[in-house]
C-alpha positions in Angstrom: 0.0 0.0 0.0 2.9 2.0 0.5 4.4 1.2 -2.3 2.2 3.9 -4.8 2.9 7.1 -2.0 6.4 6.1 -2.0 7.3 5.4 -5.8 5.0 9.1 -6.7 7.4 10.6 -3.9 10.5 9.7 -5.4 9.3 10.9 -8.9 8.5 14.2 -7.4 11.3 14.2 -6.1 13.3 13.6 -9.1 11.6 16.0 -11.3 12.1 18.7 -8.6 16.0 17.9 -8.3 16.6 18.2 -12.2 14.9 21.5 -12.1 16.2 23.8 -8.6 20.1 22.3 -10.5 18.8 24.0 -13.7 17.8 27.2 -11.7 21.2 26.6 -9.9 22.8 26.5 -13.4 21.1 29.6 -14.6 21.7 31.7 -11.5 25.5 31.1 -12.0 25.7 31.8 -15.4 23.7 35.2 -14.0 26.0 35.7 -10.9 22.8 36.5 -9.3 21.6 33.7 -7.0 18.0 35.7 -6.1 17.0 33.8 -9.4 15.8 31.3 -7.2 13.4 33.7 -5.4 11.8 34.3 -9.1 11.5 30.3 -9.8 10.5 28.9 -6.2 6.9 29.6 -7.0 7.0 28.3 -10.6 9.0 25.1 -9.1 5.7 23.9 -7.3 3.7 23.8 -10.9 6.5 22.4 -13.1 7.3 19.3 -10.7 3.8 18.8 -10.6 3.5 19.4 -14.3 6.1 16.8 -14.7 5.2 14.4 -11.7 1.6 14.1 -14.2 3.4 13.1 -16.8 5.4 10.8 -15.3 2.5 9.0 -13.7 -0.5 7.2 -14.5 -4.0 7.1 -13.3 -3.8 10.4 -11.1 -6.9 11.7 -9.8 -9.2 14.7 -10.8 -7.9 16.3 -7.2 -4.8 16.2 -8.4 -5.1 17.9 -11.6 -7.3 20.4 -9.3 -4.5 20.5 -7.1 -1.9 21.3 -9.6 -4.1 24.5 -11.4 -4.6 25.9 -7.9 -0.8 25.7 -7.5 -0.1 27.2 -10.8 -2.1 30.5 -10.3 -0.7 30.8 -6.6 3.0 30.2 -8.5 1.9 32.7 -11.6 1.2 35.5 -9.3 3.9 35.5 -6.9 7.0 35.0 -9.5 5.8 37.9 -11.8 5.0 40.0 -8.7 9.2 39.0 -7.4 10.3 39.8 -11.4 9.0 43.3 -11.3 9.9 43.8 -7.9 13.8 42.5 -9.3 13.8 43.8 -12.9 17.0 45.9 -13.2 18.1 45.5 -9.7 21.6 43.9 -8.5 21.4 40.7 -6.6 19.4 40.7 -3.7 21.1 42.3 -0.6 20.9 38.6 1.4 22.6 36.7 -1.4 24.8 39.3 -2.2 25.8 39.3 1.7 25.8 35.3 1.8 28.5 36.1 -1.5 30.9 38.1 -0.3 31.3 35.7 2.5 31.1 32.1 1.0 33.7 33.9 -1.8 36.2 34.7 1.2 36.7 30.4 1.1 37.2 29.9 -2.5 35.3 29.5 -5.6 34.6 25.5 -5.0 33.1 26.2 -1.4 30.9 28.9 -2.9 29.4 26.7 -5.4 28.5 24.0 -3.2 27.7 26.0 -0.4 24.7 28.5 -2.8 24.0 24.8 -4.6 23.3 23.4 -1.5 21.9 26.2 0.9 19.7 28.0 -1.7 18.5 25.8 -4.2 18.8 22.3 -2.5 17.2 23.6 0.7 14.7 25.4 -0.7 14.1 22.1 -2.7 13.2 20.2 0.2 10.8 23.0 1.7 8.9 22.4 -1.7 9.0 18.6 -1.6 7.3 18.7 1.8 4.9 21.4 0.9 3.7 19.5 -2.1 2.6 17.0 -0.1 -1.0 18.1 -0.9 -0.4 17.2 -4.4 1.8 14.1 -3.9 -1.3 12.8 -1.7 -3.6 13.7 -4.7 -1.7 11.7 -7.0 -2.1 8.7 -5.0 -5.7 8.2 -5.1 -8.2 7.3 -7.4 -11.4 8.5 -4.6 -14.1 6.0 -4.7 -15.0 7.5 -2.0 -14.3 11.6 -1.9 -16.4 13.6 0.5 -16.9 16.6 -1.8 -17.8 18.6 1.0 -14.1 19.0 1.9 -13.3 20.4 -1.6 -16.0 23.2 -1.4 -14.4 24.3 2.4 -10.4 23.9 0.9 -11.6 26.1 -2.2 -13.2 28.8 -0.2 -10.2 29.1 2.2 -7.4 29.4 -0.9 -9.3 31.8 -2.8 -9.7 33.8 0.2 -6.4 33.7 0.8 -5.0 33.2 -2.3 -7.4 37.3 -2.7 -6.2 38.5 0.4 -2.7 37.9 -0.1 -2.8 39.4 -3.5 -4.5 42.8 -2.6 -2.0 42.9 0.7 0.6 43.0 -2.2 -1.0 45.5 -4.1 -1.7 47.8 -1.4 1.7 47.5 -0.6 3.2 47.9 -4.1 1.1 51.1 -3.9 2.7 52.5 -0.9 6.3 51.7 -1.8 5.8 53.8 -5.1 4.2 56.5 -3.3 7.4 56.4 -1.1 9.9 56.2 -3.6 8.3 58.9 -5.8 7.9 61.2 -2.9 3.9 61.6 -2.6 4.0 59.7 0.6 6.0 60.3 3.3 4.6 58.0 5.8 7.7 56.1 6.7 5.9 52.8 7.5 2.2 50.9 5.6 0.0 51.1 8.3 -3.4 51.5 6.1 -5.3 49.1 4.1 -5.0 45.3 5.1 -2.1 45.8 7.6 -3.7 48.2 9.6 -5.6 44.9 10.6 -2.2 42.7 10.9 1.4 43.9 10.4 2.1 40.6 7.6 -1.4 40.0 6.2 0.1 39.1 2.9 2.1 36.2 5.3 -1.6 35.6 6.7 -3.2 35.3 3.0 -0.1 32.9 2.3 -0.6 30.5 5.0 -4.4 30.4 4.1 -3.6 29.4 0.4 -2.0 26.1 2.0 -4.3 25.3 4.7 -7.1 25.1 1.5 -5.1 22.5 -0.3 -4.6 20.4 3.0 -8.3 20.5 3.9 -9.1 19.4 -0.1 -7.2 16.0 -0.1 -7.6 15.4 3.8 -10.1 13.0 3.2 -7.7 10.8 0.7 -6.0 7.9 2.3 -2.7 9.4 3.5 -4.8 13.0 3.5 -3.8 13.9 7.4 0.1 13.8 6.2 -1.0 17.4 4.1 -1.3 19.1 7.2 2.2 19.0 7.3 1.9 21.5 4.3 0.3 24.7 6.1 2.3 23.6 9.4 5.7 24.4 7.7 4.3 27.4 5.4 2.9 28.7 8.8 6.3 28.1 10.9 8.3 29.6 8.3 6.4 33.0 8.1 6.0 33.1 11.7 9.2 31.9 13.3 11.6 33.0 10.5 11.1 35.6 7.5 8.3 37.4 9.5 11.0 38.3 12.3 14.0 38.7 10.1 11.6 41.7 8.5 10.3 43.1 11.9 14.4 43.1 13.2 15.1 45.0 9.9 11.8 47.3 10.3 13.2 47.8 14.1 16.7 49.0 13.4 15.8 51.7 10.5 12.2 53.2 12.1 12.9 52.3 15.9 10.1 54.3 17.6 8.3 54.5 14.7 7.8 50.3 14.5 7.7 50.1 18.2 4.4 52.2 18.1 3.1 50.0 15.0 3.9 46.7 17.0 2.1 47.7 20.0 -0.9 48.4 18.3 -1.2 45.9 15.7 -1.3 42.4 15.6 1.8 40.9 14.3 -0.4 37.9 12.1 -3.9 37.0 12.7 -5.9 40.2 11.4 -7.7 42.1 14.3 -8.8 45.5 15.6 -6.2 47.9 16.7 -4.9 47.9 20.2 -5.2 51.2 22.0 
């Protein structure tokens, strides 16, 4: 019984190495290794793309699962192109660069191969597990219920992430073309939340776990959302507030203790 989760797995798997070393391949050839913040959304539909074609008798979830995954993917790597087009390499990589460089060309490569696109590889493998589950079963027995609730909570999320991102594309040009000199967003969505577009995000993957939870193997999707949610939570969603802290210290301090940081609620007096 194990046999199908595991062989579908692997192929996943396989798929999804030949591509993050071809985005590993390209980002050298660049000397820019953000490349790999433009394809990490587009990885998620071509391995599934491929894992299809790879496979037979997949289930209509699965091909469900898969368009879902291609419109989140669509979105966020033409929102990251603009937001890159004509700018150096990102300040992180260019940081991570400078000091992977310092031992050598060799430990460099490996080190960005490994690190960025190999690591980031795995985060996809796990979160796909929606998908991978999808391709497993054949559902004799679907409750379709589960599809309608999955649905309603991506495309809410999959919306409020979307116009979080808009609202704040809108501020930043504002800021940079000097008709708004509010130094932090505080209007719109994140007056609500201070990372609603993290909150949107989290919501998109929750949706796909709840659609193949009731597919044998179903309860291992949770582990989608759980990492999705971890991540933005426990790791980029800091790393931004520490950066927001140093350059508008009172400023952020105020916004913090009024705002939730990422379930959306009222304002705190």
């Amino acid at each position: 019984m194990l046999v199908t989760p595991l062989v579908h797995t692997l192929v996943f798997a396989g798929v999804l190495l030949v591509l993050v070393t071809g985005v590993f391949v390209i980002a050298q050839l660049r000397k820019d290794n953000s490349v790999m913040d433009i394809a990490y959304g587009p990885l998620f539909f071509l391995t599934a793309i491929g894992t299809l074609f790879f496979t037979s008798g997949v289930s209509a979830t699965a091909f469900l699962i898969t368009g879902l995954t291609g419109l989140w993917s669509i979105r966020l790597a033409l929102r990251i192109y603009r937001k890159n087009k004509g700018k150096a390499e990102d300040a992180r990589y260019a940081a991570w660069r400078q000091e992977w460089m310092r031992r050598g060309r060799s430990y460099f490569l490996w080190r960005s191969y490994a690190q960025i696109n190999l690591l980031q590889g795995l985060i996809i493998l796990l979160v796909s597990l929606p998908f991978i589950i999808a391709t497993v079963s054949t559902e004799p027995t679907y409750n379709i219920y589960f599809m309608y609730v999955g649905l309603f909570v991506y495309t809410f999320g999959l919306g409020y992430e979307a116009l979080a991102d808009y609202q704040l594309d809108v501020f930043l040009h504002g800021k940079k073309s000097g008709k708004i000199t509010e130094p932090l967003m505080k209007t719109g969505l994140f007056r609500f939340s201070r990372r609603p577009n993290y909150f949107g995000e989290t919501l998109i993957w929750w949706g796909l776990a709840i659609i193949v939870l009731p597919l044998p193997f179903g309860f291992l999707g949770i582990i989608s959302p759980i990492i999705i949610t971890y991540i933005v939570t426990k790791v980029t969603g800091p790393m931004l507030e520490n950066i927001f802290l140093e350059k508008y210290p009172e400023e952020y301090r105020a916004y913090m203790a009024a705002t939730s940081y990422f379930i959306p609620g009222p304002k705190r007096r």
